[in-house]
C-alpha positions as CSV (number, residue, x, y, z in Angstrom):
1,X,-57.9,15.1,-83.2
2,X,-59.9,17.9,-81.7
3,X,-57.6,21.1,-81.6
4,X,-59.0,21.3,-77.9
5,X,-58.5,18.0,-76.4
6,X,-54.6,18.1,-77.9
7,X,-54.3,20.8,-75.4
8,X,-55.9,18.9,-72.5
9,X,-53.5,16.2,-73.3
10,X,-50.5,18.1,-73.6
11,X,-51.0,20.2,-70.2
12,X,-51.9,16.6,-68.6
13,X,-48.8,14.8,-69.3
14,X,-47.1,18.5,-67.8
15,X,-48.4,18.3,-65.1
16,X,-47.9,14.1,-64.4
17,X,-43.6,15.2,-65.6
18,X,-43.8,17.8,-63.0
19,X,-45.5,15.9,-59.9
20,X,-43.0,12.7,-60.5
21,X,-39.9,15.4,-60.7
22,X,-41.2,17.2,-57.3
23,X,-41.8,13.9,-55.7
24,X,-38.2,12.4,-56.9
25,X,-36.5,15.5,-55.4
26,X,-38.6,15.2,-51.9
27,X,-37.7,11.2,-51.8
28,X,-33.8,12.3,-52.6
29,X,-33.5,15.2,-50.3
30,X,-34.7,13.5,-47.5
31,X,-32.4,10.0,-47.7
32,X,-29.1,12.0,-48.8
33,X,-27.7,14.1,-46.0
34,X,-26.9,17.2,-46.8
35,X,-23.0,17.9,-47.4
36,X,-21.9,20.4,-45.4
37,X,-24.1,20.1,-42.5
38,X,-22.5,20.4,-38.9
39,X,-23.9,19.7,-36.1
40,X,-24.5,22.3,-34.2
41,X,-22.2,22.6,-31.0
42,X,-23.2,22.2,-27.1
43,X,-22.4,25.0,-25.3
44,X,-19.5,24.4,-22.7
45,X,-20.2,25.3,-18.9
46,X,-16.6,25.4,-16.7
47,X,-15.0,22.3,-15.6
48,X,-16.5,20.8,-12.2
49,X,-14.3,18.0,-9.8
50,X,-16.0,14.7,-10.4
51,X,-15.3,11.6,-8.5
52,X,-13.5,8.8,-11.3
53,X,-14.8,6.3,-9.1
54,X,-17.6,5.2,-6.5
55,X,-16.2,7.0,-2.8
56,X,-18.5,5.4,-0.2
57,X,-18.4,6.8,3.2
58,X,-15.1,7.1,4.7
59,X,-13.3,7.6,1.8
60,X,-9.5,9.7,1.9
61,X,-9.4,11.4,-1.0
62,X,-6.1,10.6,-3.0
63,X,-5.1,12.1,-6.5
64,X,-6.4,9.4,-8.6
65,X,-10.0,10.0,-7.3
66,X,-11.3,12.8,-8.8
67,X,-10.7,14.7,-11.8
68,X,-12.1,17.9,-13.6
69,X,-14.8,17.4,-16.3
70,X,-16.7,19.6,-18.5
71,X,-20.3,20.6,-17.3
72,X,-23.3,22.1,-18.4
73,X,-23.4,26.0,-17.6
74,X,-27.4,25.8,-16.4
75,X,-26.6,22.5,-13.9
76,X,-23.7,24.6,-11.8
77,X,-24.2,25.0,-8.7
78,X,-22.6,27.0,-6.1
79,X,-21.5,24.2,-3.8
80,X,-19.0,22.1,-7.1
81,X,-15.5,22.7,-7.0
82,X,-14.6,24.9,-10.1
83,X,-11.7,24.4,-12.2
84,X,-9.5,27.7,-11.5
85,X,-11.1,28.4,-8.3
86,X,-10.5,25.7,-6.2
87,X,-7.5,24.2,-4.6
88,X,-7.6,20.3,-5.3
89,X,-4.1,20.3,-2.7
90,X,-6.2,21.1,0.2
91,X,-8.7,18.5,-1.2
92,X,-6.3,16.0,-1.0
93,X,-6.7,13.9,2.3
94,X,-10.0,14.9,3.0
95,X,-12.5,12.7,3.8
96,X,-15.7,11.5,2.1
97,X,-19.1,12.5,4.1
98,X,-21.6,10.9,2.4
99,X,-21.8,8.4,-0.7
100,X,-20.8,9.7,-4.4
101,X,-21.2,7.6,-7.2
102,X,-18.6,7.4,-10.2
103,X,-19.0,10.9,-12.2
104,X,-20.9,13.0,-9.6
105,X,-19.7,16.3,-9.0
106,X,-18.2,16.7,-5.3
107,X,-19.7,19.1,-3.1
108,X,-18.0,20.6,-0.8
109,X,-20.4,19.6,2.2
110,X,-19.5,15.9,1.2
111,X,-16.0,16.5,2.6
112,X,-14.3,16.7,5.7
113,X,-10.9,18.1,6.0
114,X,-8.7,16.9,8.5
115,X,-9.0,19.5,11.9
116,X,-12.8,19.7,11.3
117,X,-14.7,18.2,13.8
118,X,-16.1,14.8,12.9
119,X,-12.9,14.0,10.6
120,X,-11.8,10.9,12.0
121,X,-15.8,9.7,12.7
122,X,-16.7,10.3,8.7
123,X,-13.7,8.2,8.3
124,X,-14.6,5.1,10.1
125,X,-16.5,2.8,8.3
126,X,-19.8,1.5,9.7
127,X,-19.7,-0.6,13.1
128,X,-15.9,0.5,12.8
129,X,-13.4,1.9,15.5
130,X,-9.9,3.9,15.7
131,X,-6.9,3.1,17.7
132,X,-3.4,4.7,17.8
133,X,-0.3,2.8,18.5
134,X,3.5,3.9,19.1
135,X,5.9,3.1,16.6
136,X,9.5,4.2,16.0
137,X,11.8,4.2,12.5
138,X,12.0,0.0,13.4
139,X,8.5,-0.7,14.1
140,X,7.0,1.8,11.9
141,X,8.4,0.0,8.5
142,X,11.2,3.0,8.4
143,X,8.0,5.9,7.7
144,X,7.0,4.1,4.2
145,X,3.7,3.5,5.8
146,X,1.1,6.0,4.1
147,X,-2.9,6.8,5.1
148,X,-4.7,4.1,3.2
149,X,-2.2,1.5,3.3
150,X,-3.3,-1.8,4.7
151,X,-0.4,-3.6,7.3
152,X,-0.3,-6.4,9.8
153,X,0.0,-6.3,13.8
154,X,3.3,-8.2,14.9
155,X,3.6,-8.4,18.6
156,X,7.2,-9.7,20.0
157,X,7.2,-10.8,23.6
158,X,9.2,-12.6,26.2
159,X,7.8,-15.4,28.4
160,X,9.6,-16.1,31.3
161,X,10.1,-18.7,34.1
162,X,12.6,-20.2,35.7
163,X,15.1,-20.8,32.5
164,X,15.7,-18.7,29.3
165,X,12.8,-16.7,28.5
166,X,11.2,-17.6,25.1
167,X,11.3,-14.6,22.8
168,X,8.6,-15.0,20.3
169,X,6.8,-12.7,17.5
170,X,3.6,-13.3,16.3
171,X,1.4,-12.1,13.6
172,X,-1.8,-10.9,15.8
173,X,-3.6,-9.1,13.3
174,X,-3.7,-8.5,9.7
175,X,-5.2,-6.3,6.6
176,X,-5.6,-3.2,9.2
177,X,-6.5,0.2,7.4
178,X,-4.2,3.1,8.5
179,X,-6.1,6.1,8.8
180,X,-3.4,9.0,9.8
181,X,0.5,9.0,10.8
182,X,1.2,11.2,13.3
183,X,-1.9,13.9,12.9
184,X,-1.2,13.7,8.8
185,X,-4.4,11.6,7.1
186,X,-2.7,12.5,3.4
187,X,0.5,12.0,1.8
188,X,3.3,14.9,0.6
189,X,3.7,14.9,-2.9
190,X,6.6,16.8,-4.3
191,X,8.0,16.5,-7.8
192,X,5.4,13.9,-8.4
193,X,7.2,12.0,-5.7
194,X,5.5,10.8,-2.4
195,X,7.7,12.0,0.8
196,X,9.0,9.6,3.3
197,X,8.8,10.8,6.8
198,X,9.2,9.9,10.0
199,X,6.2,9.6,12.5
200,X,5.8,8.6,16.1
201,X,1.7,7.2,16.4
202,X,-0.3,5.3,13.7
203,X,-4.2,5.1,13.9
204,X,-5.5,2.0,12.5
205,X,-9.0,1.5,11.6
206,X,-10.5,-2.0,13.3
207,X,-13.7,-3.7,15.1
208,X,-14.4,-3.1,18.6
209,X,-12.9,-6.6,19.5
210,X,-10.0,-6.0,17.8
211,X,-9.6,-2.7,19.6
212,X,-9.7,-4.8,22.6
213,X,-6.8,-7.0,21.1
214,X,-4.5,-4.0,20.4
215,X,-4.6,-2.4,24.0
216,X,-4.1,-5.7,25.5
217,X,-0.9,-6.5,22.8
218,X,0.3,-3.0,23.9
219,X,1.0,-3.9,27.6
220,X,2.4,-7.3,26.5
221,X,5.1,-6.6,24.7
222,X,6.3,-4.5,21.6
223,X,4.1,-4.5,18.2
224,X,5.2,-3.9,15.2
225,X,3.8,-2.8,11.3
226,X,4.2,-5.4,8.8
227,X,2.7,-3.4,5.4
228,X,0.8,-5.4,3.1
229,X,1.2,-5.7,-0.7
230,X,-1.3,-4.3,-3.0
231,X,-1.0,-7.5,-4.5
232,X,-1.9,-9.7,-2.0
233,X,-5.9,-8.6,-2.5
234,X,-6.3,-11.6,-5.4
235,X,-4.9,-13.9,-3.2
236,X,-6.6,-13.2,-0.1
237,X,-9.6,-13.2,-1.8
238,X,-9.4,-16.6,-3.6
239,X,-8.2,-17.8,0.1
240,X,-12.0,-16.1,1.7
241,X,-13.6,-17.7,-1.4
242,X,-12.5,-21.1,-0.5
243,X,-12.9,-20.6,3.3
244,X,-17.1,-19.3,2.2
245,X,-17.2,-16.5,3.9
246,X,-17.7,-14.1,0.8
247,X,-20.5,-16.1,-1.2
248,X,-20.0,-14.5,-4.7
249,X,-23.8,-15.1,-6.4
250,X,-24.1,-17.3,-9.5
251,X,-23.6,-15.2,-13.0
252,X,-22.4,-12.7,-11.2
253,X,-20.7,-10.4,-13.8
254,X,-16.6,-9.1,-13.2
255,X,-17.6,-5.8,-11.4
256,X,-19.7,-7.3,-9.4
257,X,-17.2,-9.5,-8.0
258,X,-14.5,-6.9,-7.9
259,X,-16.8,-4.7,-5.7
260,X,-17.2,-8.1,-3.2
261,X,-13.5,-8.5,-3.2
262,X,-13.3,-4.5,-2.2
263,X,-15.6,-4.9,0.7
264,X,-14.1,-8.8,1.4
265,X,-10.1,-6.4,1.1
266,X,-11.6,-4.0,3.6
267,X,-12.3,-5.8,6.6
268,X,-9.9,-6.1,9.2
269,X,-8.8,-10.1,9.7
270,X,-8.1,-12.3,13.2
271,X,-7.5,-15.7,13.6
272,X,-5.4,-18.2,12.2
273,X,-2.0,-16.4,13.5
274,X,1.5,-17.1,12.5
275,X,4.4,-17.6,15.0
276,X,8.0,-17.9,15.4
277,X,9.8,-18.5,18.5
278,X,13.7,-18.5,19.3
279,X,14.6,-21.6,18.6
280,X,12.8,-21.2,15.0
281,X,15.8,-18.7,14.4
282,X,18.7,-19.6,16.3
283,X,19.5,-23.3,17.4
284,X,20.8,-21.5,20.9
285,X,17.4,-19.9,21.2
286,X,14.8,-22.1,23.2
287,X,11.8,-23.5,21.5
288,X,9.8,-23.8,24.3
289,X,8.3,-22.0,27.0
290,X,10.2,-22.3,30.7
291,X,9.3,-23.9,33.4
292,X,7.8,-22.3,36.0
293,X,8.0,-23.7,39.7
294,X,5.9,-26.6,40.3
295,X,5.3,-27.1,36.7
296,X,6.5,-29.4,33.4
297,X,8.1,-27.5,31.0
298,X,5.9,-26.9,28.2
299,X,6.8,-27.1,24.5
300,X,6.2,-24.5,21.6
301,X,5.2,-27.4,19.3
302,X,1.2,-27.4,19.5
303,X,0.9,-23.6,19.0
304,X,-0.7,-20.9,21.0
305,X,-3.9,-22.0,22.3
306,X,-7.2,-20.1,21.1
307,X,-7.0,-16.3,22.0
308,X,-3.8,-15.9,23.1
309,X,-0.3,-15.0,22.4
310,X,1.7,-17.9,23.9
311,X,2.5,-21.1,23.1
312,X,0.2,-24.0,24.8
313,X,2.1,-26.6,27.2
314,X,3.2,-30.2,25.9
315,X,5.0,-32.2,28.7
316,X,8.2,-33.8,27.7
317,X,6.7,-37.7,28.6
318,X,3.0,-39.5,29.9
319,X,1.3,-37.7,32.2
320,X,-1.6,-38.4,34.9
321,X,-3.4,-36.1,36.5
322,X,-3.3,-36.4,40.5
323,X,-6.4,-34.6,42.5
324,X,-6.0,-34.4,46.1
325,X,-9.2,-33.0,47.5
326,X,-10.1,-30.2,45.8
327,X,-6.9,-29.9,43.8
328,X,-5.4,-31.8,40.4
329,X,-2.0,-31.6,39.4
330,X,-0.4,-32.8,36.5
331,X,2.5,-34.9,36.9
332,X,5.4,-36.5,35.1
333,X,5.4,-40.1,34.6
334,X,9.0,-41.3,35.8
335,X,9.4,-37.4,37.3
336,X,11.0,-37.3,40.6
């Protein structure tokens, strides 16, 4: 062979050996990570108050709300709440101005802290109303009635006619918010524990009718706080589910019918109330209403009638009903 073309050959298969090598190392280097490598780190901005959960309007602002998280230095802004600088105790109680979704830094111009004017009215949920009540040590559930707690409206009257009165208590209203004790809208932590103290009003959060309900029950007789468990919500909801008035859509997923059973939780309730009278509790009690002068005794037995506090008449035999001219009387069959 040709002294020449040997060389040709010999600087051709070179050059093939060294294209395969380079492209083997490119095809190795780029599937194998390279050891040692770190990622380089995000720079860390100071730790901003973010709300753990949705806090629609209305909100009180408790501990377990809101919580310090680390945020980007460049997306501070003057209005956050900085961890060092600010003083979550005064934060607690305040109220929540306008929506803030799970993980959105809190502003401070989305708070209202209690004295400010417009407290109690960011409070209120829409279409919503406050009303403050008396209570003492024995209607107030001894002061272990906190802002946020949900209770029922017992009222406990006397009805009176011409024999015993009837002493009866009635459950008038139930699943009411309490917005404040006394002036306080927050609760006294110390040593991790809540304090338990005594307070002379409660404002409740309720509908304009049931506003109307509560002054009335006031001049009636005496009403008393029943507080509600926490875990009465599954229950009450399962009950509304039943009854159709929360509609929960088809498919929908678990959050979506935990946030139905929030709103459903929320509302204040009326209707379908619970009585006792004397004679439920003490055989020497009476049982029924007393007769007033001219009138049949009624009887406890059929229940108050629709929208009052009372219990509805049932004669003790047959009755007719006598009118004479322009007037009707019941009367006794057998009656002297």
């Amino acid at each position: 062979m040709d002294r020449k073309k040997l060389v040709l050959l010999i600087v051709a298969l070179l050059v093939a050996a060294g294209t395969a090598f380079a492209a083997r190392s490119i095809f190795t280097g780029a599937s194998a990570p390279q050891a040692g490598a770190v990622p380089a780190a995000q720079p860390k901005g100071p730790k901003v108050l973010v709300a753990q959960r949705a806090l629609p309007v209305g909100t009180i602002i408790t501990a377990d709300a809101v919580s310090f998280q680390d945020w980007p230095q460049e997306l501070v802004k003057d209005a956050y709440f900085i961890d060092g600088q600010a003083d979550t105790a005064k934060l607690l109680g305040t109220v929540v101005r306008y929506p803030i979704t799970a993980g959105q830094p809190l502003t401070q111009g989305a708070l209202v802290a209690p004295g400010d004017r417009g407290f109690l009215a960011a409070a209120l949920g829409p279409g919503m109303r406050a009303v403050t009540i008396p209570v003492s040590a024995k209607t107030g559930v001894g002061g272990f009635v906190f802002p946020g707690d949900h209770v029922d409206l017992v009222l406990t009257q006397q009805v009176t006619g011409n024999g015993p009165p009837l002493r009866t208590a009635e459950t008038i209203l139930r699943n009411l918010r309490v917005l404040a004790t006394d002036k306080a809208t927050d609760n006294e932590v110390v040593d991790g524990k809540t304090v338990v103290r005594d307070f002379r009003t409660v404002t409740l959060e309720v509908t304009p009718r049931i506003a109307e309900k509560v002054a009335v029950a006031q001049e009636v007789g005496e009403i008393s706080l029943s507080l509600r468990s926490i875990a009465d919500n599954q229950s009450e909801f399962e009950r509304i589910l039943a009854s159709g008035d929360v509609k929960v859509p088809e498919g929908a997923s678990k959050a979506q019918e935990e946030q139905l059973m929030r709103q459903a939780m929320t509302k204040p309730m009326e209707g379908n109330t619970t009585y006792v009278t004397g004679g439920d509790v003490s055989r020497f009690q009476s049982s029924s209403r007393p007769a007033i002068a001219g009138q049949s005794a009624p009887s406890a037995a059929m229940g108050p009638p629709t929208g009052t506090g009372v219990a509805g008449p049932v004669h003790s035999g047959p009755v007719v009903r006598v009118t004479r001219g322009k007037e009707t009387t019941e009367e006794v069959v057998g009656s002297k």
